[in-house]
C-alpha atoms as an extended CHARMM CRD file, in Angstrom:
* protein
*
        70  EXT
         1         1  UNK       CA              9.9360000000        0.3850000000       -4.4640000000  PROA      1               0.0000000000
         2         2  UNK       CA              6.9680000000       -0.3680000000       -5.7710000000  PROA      2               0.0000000000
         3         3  UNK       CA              3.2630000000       -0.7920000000       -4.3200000000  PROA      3               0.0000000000
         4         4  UNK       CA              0.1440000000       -1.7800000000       -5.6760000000  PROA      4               0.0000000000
         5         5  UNK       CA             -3.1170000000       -1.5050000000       -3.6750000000  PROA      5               0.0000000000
         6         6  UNK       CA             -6.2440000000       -2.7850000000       -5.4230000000  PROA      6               0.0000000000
         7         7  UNK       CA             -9.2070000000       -0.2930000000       -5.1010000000  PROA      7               0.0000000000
         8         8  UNK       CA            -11.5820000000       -3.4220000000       -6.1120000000  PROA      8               0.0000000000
         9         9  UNK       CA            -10.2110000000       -5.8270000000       -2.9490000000  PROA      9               0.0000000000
        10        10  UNK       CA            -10.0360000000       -2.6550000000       -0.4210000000  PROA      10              0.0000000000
        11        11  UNK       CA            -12.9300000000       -2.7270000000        1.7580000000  PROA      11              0.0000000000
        12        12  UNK       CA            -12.0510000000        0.4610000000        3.5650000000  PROA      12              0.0000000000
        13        13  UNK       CA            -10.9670000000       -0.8160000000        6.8760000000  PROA      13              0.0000000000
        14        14  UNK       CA             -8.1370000000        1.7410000000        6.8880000000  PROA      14              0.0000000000
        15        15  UNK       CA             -5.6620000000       -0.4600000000        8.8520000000  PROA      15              0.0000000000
        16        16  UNK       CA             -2.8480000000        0.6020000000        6.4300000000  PROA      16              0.0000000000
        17        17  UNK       CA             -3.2630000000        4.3210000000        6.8230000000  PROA      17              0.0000000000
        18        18  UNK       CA             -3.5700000000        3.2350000000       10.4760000000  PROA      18              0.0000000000
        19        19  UNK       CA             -0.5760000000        1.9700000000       10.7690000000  PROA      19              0.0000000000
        20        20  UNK       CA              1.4290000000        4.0080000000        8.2310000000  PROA      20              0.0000000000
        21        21  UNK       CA              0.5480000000        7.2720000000        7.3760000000  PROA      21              0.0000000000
        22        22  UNK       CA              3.6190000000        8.3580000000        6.1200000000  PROA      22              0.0000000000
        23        23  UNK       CA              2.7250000000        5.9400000000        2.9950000000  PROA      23              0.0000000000
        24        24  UNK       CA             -0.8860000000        5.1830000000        2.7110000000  PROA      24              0.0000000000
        25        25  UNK       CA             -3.7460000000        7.1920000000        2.6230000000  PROA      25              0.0000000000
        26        26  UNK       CA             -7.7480000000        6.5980000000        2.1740000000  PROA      26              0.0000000000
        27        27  UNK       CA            -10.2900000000        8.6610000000        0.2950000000  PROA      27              0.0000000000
        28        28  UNK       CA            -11.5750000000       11.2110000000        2.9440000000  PROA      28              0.0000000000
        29        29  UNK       CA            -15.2880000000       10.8660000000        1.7340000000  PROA      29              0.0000000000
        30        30  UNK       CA            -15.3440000000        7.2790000000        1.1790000000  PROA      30              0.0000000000
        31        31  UNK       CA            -12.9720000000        5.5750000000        3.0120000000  PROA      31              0.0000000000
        32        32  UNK       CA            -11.1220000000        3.4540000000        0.9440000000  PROA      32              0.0000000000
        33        33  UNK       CA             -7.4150000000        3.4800000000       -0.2080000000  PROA      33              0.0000000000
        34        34  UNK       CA             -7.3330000000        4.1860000000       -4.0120000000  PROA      34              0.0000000000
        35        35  UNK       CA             -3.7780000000        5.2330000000       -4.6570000000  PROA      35              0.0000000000
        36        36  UNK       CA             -3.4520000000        2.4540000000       -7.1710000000  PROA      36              0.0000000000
        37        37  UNK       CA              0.2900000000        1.6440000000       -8.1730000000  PROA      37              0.0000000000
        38        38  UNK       CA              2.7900000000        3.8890000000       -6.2860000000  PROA      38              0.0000000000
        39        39  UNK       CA              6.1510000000        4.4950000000       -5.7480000000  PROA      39              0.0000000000
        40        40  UNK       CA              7.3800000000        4.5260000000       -1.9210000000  PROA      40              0.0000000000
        41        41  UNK       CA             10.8090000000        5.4890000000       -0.5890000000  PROA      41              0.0000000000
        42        42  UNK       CA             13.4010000000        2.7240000000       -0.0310000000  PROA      42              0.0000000000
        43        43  UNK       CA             13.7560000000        3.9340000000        3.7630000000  PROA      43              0.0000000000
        44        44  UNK       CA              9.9600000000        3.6230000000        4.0050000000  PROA      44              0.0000000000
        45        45  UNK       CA             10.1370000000       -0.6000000000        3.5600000000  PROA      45              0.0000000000
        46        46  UNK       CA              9.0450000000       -1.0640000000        7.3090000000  PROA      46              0.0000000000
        47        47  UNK       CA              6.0140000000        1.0280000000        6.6820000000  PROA      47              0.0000000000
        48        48  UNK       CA              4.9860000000       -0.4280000000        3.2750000000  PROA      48              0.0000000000
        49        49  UNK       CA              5.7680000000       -3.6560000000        5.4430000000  PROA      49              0.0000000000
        50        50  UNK       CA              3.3590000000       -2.8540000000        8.0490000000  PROA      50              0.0000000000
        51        51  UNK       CA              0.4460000000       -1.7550000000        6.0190000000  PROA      51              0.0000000000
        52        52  UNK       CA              0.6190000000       -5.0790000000        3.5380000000  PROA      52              0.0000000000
        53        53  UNK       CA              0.5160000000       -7.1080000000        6.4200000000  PROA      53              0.0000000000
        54        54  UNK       CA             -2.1680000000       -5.0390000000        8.3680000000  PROA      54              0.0000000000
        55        55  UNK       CA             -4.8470000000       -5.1840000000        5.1530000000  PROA      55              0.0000000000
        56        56  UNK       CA             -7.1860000000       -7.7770000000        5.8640000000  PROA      56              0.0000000000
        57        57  UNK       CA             -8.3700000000       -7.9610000000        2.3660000000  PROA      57              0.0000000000
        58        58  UNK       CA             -4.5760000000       -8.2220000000        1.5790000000  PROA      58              0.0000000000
        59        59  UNK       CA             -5.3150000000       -5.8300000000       -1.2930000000  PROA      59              0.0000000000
        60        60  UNK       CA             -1.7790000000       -4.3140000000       -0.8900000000  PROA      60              0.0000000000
        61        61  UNK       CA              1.3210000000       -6.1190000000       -2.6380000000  PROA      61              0.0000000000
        62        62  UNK       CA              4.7670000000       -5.4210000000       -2.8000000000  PROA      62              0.0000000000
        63        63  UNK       CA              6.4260000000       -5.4820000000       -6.4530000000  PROA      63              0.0000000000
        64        64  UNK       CA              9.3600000000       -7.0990000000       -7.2200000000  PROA      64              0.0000000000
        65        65  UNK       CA             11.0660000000       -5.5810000000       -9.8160000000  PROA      65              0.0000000000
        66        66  UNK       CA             14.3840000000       -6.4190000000      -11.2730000000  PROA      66              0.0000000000
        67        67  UNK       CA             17.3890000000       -4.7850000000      -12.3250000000  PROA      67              0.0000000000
        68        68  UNK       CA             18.0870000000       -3.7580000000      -16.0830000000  PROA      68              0.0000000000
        69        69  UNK       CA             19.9500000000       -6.5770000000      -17.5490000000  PROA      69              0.0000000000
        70        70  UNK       CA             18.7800000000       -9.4790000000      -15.1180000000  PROA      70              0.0000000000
């Protein structure tokens, strides 16, 4: 799955590394998530999950991609 978290929105709070560590992480010097557009594992959907809905600058977002051929 996909996962985009916006290094302009991010504000460094940290709540998704926080709350999922096994699929966010934050700059060690300043702070603030910059992983940009990801990949996560399927089995890690609870944890993506958590951290979008933890971000109180809600600049983490799900993608919704679709199938070849849809």
């Amino acid at each position: 799955m996909r996962v985009r978290v916006d290094a302009d929105l991010c504000q460094g709070h940290g709540m998704c590394a926080a709350l999922a560590p096994e699929v966010y992480r934050v700059n060690e010097e300043s702070g603030f998530n910059q992983m940009g557009e990801f990949e996560a594992p399927d089995d890690a959907l609870v944890a993506v999950e958590r951290g979008v809905a933890a971000c109180p600058e809600q600049a983490i977002a799900l993608l919704v991609t679709r199938e070849a051929g849809q």
